[in-house]
N, CA, C, O and CB atoms as a CASP TS submission, in Angstrom:
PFRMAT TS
TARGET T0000
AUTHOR 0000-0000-0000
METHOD Language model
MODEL 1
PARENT N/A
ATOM      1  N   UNK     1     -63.652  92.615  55.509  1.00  0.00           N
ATOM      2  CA  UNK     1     -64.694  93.088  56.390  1.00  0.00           C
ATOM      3  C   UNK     1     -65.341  94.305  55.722  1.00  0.00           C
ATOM      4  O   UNK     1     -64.698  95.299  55.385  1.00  0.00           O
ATOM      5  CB  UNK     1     -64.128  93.436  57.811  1.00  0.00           C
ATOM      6  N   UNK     2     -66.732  94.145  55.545  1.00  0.00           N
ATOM      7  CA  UNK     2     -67.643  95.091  55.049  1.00  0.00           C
ATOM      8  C   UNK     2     -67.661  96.452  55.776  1.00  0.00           C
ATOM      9  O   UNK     2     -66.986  96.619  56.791  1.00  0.00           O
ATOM     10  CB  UNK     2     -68.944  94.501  55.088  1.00  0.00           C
ATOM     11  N   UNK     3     -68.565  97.586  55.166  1.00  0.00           N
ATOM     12  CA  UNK     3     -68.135  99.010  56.581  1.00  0.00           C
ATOM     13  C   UNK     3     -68.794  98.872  57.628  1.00  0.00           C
ATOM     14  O   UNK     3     -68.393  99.196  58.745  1.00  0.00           O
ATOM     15  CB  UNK     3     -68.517 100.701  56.306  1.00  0.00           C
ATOM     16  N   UNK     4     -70.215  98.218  57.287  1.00  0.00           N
ATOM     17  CA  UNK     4     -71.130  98.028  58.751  1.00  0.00           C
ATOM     18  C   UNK     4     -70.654  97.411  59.395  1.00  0.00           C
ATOM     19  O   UNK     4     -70.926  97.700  60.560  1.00  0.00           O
ATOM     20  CB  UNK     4     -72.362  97.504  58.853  1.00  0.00           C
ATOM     21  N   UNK     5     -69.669  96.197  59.244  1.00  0.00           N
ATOM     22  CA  UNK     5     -69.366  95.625  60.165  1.00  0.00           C
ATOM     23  C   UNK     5     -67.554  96.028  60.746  1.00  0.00           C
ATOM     24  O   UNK     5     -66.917  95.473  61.642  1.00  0.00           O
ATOM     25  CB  UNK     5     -69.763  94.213  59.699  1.00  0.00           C
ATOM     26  N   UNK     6     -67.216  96.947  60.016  1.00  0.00           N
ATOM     27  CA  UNK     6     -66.297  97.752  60.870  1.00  0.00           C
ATOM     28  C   UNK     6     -66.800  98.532  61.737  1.00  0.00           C
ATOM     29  O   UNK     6     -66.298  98.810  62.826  1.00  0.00           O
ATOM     30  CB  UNK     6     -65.521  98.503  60.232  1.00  0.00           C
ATOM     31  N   UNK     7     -67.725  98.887  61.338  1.00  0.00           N
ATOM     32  CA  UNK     7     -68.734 100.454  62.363  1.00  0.00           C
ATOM     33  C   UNK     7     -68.874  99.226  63.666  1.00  0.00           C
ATOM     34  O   UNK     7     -68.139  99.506  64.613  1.00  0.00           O
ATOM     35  CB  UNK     7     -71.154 101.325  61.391  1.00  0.00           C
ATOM     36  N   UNK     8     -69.469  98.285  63.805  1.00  0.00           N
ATOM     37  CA  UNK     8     -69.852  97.250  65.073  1.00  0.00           C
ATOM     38  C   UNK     8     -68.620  97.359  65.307  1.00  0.00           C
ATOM     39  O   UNK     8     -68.342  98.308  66.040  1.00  0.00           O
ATOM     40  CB  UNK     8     -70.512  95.641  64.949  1.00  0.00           C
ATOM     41  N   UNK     9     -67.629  96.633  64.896  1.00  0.00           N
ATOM     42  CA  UNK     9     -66.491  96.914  65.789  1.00  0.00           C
ATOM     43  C   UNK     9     -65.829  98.103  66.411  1.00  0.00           C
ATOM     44  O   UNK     9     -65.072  97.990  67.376  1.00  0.00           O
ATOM     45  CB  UNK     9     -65.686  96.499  65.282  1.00  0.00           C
ATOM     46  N   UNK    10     -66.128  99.260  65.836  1.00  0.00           N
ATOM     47  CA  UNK    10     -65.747 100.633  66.505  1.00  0.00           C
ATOM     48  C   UNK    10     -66.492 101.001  67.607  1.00  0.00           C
ATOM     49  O   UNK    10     -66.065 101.614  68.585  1.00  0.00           O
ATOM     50  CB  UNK    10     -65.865 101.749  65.612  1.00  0.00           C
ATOM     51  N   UNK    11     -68.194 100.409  67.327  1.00  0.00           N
ATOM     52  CA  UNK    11     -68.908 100.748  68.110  1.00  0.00           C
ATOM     53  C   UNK    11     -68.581 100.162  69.455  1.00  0.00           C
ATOM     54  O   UNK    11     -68.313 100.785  70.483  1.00  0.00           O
ATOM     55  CB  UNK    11     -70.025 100.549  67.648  1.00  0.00           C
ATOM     56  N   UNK    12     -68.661  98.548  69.237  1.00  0.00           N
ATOM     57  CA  UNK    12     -68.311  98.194  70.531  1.00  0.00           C
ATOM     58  C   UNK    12     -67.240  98.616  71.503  1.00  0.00           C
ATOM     59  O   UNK    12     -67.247  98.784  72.722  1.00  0.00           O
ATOM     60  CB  UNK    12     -68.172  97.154  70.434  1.00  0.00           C
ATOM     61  N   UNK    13     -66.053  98.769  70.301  1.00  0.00           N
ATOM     62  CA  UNK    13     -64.548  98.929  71.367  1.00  0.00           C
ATOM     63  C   UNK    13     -65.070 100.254  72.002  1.00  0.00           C
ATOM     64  O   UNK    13     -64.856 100.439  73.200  1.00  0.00           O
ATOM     65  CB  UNK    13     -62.646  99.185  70.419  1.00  0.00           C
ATOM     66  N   UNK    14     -65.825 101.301  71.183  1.00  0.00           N
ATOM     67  CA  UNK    14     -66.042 102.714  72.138  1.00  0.00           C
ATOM     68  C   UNK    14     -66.730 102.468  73.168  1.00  0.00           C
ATOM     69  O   UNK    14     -66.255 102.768  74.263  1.00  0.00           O
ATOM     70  CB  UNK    14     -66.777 103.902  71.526  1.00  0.00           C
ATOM     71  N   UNK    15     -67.959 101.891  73.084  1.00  0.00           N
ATOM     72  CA  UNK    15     -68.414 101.082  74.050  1.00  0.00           C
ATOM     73  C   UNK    15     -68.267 100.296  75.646  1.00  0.00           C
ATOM     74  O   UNK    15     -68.863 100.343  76.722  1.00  0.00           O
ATOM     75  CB  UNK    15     -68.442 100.540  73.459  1.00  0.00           C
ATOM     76  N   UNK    16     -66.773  99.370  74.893  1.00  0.00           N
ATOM     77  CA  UNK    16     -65.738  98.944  76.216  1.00  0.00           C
ATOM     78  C   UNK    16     -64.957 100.475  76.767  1.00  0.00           C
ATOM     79  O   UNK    16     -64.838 100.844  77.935  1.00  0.00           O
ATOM     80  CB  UNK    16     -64.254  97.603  75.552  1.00  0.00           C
ATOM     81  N   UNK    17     -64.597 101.027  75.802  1.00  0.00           N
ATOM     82  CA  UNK    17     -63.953 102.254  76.699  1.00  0.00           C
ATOM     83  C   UNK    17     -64.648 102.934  77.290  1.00  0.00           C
ATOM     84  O   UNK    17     -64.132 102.943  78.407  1.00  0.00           O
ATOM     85  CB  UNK    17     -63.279 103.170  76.137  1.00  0.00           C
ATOM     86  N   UNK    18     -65.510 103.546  77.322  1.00  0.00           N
ATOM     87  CA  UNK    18     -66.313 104.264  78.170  1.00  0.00           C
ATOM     88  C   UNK    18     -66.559 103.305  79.736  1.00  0.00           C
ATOM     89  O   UNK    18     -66.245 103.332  80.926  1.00  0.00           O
ATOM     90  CB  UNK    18     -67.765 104.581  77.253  1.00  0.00           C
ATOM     91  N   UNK    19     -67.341 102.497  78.744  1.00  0.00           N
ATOM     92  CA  UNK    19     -67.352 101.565  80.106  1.00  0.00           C
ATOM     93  C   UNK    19     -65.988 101.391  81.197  1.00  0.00           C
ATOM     94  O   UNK    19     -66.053 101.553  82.415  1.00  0.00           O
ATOM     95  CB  UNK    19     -67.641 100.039  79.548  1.00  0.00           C
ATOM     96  N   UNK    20     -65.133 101.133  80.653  1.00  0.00           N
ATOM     97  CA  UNK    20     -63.922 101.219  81.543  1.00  0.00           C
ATOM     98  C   UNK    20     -64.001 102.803  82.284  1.00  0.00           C
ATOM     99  O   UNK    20     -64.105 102.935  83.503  1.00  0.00           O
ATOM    100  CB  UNK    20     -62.407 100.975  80.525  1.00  0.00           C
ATOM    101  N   UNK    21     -63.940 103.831  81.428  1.00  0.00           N
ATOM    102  CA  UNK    21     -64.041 105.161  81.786  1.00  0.00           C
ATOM    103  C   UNK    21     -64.616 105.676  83.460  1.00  0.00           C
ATOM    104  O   UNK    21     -64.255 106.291  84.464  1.00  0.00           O
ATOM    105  CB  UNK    21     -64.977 105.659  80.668  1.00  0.00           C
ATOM    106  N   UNK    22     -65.781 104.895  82.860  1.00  0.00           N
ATOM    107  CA  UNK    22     -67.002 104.985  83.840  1.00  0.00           C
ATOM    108  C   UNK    22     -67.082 104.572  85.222  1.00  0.00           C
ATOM    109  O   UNK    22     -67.589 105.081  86.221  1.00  0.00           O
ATOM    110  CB  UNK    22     -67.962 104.320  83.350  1.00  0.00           C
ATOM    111  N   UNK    23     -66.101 102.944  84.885  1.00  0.00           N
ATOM    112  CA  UNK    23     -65.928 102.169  86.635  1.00  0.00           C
ATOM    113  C   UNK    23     -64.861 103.324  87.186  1.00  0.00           C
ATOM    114  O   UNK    23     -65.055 104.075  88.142  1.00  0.00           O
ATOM    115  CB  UNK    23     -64.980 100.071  86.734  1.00  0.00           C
ATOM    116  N   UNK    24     -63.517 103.260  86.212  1.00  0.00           N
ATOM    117  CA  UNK    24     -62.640 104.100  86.868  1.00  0.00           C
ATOM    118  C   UNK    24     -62.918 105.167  87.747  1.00  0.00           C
ATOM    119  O   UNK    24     -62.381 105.287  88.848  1.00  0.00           O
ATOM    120  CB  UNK    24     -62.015 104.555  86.083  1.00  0.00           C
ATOM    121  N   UNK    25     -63.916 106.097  87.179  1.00  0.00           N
ATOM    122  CA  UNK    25     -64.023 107.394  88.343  1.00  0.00           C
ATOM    123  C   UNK    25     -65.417 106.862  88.901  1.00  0.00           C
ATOM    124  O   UNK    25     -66.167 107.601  89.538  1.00  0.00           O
ATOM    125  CB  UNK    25     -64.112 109.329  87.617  1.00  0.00           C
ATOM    126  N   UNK    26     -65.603 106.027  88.723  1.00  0.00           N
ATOM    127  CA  UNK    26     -66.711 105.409  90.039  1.00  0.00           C
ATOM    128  C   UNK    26     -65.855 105.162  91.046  1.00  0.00           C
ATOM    129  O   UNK    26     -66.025 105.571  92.194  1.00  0.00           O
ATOM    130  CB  UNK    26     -67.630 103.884  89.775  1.00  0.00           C
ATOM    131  N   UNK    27     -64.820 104.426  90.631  1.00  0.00           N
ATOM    132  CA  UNK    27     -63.460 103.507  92.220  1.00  0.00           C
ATOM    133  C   UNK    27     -63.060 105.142  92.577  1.00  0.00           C
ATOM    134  O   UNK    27     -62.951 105.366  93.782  1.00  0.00           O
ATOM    135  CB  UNK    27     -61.199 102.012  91.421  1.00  0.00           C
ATOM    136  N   UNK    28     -62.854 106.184  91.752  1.00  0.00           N
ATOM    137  CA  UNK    28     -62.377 107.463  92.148  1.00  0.00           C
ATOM    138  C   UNK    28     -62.916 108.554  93.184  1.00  0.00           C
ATOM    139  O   UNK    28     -62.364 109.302  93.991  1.00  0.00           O
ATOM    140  CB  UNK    28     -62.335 108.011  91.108  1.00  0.00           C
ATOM    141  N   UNK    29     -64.161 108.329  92.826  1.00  0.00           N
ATOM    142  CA  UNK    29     -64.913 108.872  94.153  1.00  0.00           C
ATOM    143  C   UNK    29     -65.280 108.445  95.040  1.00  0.00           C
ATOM    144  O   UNK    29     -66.054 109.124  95.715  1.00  0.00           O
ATOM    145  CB  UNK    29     -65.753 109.307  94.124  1.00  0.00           C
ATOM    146  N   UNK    30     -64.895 107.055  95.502  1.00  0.00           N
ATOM    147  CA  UNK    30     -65.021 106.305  96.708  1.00  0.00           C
ATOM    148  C   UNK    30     -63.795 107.300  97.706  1.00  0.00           C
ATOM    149  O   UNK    30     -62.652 107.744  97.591  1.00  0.00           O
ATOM    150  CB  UNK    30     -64.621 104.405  96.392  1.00  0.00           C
ATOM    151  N   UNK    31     -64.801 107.271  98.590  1.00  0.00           N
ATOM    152  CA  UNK    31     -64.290 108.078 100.264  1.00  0.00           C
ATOM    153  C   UNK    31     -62.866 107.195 100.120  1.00  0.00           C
ATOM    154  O   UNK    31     -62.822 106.080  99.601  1.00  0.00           O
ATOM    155  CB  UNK    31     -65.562 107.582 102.226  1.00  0.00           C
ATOM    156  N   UNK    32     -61.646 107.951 100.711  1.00  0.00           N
ATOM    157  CA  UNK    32     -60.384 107.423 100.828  1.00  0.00           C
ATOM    158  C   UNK    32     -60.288 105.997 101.678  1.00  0.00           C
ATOM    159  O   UNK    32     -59.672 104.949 101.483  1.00  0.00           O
ATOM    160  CB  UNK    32     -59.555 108.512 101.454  1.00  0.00           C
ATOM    161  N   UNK    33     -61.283 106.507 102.818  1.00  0.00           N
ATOM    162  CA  UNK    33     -61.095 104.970 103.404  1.00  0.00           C
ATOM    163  C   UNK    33     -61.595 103.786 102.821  1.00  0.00           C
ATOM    164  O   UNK    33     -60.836 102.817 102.774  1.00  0.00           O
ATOM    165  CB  UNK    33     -61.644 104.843 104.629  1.00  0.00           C
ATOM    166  N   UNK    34     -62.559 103.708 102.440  1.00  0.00           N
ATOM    167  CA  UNK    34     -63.749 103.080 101.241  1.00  0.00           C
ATOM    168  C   UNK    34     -62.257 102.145 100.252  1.00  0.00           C
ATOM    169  O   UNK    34     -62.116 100.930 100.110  1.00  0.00           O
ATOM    170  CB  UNK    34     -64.940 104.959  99.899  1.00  0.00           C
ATOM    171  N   UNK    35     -61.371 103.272  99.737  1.00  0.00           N
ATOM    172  CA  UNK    35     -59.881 102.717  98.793  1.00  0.00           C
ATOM    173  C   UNK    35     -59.339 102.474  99.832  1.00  0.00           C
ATOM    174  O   UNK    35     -59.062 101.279  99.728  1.00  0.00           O
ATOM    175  CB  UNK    35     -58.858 103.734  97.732  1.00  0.00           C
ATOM    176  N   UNK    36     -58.901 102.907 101.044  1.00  0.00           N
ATOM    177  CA  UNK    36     -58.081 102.300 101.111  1.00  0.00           C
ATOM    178  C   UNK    36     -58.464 100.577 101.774  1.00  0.00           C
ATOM    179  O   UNK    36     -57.679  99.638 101.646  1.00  0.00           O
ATOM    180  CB  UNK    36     -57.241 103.218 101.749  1.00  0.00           C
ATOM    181  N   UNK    37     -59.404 100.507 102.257  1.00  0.00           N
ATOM    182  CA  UNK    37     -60.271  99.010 102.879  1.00  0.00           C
ATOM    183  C   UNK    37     -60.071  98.157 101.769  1.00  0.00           C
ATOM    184  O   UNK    37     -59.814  96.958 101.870  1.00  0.00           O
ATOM    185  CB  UNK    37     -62.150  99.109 103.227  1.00  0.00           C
ATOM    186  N   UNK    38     -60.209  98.887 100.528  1.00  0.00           N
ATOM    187  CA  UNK    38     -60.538  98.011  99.690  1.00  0.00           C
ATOM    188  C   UNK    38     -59.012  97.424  99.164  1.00  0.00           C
ATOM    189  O   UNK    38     -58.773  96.220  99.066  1.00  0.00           O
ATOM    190  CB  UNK    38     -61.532  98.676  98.607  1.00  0.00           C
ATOM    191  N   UNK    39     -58.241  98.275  98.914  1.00  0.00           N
ATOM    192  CA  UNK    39     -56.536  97.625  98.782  1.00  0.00           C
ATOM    193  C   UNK    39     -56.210  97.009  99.512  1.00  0.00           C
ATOM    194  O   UNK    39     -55.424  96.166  99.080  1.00  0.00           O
ATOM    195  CB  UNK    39     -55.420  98.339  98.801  1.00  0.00           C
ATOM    196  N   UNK    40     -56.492  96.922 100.991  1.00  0.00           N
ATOM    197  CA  UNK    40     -55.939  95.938 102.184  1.00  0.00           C
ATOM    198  C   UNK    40     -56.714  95.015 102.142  1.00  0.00           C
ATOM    199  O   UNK    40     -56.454  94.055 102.867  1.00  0.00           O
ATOM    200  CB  UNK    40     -55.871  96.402 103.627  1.00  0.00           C
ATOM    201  N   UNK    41     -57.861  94.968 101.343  1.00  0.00           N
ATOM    202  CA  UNK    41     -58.794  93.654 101.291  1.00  0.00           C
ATOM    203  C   UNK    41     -58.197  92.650 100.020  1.00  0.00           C
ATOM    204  O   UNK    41     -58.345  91.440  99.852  1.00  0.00           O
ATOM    205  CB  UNK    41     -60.590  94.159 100.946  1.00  0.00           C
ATOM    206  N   UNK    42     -57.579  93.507  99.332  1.00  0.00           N
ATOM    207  CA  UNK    42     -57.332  92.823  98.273  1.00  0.00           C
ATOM    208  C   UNK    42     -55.486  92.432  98.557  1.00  0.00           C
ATOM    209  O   UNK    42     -54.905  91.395  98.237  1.00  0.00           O
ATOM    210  CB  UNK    42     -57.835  93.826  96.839  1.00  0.00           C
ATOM    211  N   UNK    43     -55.227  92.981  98.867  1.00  0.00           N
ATOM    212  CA  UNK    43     -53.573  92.584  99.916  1.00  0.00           C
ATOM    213  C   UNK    43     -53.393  91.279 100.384  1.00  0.00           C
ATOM    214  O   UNK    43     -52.531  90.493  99.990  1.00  0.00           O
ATOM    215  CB  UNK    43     -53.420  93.406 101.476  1.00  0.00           C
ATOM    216  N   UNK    44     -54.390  91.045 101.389  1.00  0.00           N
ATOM    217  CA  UNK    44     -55.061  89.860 102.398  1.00  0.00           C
ATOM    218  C   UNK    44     -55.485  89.024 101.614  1.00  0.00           C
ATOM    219  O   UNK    44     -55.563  87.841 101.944  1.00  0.00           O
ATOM    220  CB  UNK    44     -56.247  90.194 103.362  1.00  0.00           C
ATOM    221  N   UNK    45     -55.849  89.468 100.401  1.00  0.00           N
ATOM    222  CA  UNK    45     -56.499  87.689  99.390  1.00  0.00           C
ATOM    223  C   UNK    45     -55.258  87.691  98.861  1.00  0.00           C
ATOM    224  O   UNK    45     -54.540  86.732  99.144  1.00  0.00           O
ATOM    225  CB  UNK    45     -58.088  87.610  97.816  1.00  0.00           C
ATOM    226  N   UNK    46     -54.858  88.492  98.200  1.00  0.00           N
ATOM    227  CA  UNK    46     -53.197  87.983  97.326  1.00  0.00           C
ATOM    228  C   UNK    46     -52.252  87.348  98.303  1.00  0.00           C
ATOM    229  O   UNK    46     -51.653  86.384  97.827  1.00  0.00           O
ATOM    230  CB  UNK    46     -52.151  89.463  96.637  1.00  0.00           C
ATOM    231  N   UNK    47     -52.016  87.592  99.328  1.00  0.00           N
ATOM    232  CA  UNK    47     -51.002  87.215 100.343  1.00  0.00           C
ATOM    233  C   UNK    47     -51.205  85.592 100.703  1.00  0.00           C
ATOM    234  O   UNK    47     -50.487  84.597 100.802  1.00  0.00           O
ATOM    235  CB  UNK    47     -51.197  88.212 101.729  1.00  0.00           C
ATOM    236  N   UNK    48     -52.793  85.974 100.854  1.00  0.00           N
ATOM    237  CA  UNK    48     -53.397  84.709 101.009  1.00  0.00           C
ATOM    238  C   UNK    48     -53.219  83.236 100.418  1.00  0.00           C
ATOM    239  O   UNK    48     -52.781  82.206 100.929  1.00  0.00           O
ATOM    240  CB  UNK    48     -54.406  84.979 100.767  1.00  0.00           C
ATOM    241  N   UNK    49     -53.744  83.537  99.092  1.00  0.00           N
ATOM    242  CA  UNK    49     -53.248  82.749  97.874  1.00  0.00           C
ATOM    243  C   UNK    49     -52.144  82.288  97.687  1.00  0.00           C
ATOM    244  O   UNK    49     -52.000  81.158  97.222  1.00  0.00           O
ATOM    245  CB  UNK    49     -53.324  83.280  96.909  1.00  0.00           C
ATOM    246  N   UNK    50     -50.812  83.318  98.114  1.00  0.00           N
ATOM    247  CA  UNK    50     -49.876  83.055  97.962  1.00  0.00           C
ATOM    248  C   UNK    50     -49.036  82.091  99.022  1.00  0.00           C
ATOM    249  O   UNK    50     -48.000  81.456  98.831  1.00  0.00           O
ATOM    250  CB  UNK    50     -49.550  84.079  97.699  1.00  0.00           C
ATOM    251  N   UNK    51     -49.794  82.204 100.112  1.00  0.00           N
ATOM    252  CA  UNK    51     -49.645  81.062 100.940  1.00  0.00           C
ATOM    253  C   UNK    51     -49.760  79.666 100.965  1.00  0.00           C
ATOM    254  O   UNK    51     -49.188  78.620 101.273  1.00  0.00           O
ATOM    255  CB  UNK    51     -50.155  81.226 101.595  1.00  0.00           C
ATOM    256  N   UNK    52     -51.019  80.273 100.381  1.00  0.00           N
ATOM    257  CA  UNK    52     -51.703  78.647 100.017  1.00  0.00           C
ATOM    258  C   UNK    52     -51.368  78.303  98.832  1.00  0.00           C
ATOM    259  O   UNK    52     -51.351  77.072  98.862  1.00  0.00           O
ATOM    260  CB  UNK    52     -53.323  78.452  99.998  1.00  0.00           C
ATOM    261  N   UNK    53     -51.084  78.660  97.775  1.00  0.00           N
ATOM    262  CA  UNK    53     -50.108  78.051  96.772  1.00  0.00           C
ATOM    263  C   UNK    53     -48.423  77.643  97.196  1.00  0.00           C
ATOM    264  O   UNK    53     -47.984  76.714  96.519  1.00  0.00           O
ATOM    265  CB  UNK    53     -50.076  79.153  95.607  1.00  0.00           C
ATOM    266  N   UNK    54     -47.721  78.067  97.941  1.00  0.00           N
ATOM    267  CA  UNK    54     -46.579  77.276  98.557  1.00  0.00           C
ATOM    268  C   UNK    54     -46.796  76.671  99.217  1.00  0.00           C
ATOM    269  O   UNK    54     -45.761  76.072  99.511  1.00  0.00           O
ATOM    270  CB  UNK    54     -45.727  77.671  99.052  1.00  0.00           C
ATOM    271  N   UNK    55     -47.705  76.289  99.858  1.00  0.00           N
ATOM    272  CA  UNK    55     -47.649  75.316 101.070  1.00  0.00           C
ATOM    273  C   UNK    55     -48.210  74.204 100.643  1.00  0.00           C
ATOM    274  O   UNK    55     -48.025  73.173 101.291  1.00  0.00           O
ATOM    275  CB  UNK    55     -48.343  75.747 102.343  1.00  0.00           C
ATOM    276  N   UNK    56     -49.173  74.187  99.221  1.00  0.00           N
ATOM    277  CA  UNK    56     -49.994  73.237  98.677  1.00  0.00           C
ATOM    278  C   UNK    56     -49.149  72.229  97.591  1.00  0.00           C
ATOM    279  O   UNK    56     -49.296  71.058  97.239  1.00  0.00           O
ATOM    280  CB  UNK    56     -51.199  74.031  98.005  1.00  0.00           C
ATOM    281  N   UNK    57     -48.181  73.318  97.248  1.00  0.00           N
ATOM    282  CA  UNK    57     -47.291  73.178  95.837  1.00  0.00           C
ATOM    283  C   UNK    57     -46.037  71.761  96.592  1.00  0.00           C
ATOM    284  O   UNK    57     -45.590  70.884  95.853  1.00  0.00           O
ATOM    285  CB  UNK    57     -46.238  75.286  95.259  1.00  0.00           C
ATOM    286  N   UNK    58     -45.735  71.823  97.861  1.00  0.00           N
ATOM    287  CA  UNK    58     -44.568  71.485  98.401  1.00  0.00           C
ATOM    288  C   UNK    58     -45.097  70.360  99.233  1.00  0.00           C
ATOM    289  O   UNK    58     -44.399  70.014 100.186  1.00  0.00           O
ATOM    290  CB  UNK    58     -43.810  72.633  99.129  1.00  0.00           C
ATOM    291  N   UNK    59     -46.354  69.666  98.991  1.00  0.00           N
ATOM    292  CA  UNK    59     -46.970  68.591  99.417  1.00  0.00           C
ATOM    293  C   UNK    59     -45.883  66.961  98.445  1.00  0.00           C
ATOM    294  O   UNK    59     -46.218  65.793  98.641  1.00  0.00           O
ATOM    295  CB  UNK    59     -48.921  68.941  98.918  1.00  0.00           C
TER
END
């Protein structure tokens, strides 16, 4: 691999990190209730799923 095309790859991965950076303290300054709605929303689909994958599985 040539240097320019190491530099694209540095560039991008810095790129993805920030970006990650960025959602993170976006979800961080959501009002507590805002997190916490959103964990019990996501509770209720996993639980969910998990229902419906045993009950579907045992047909």
């Amino acid at each position: 691999m040539n240097n320019r095309g190491l530099l694209v790859v540095i560039a991008v991965l810095l790129v993805g990190v920030l970006a990650i950076l960025l959602v993170q303290n976006h979800r961080e300054n959501k009002p507590l209730d805002e997190r916490i709605s959103d964990s019990v929303g996501e509770v209720v689909e996993e639980v969910g799923d998990e229902i419906d994958d045993n009950t579907t599985s045992h047909n």
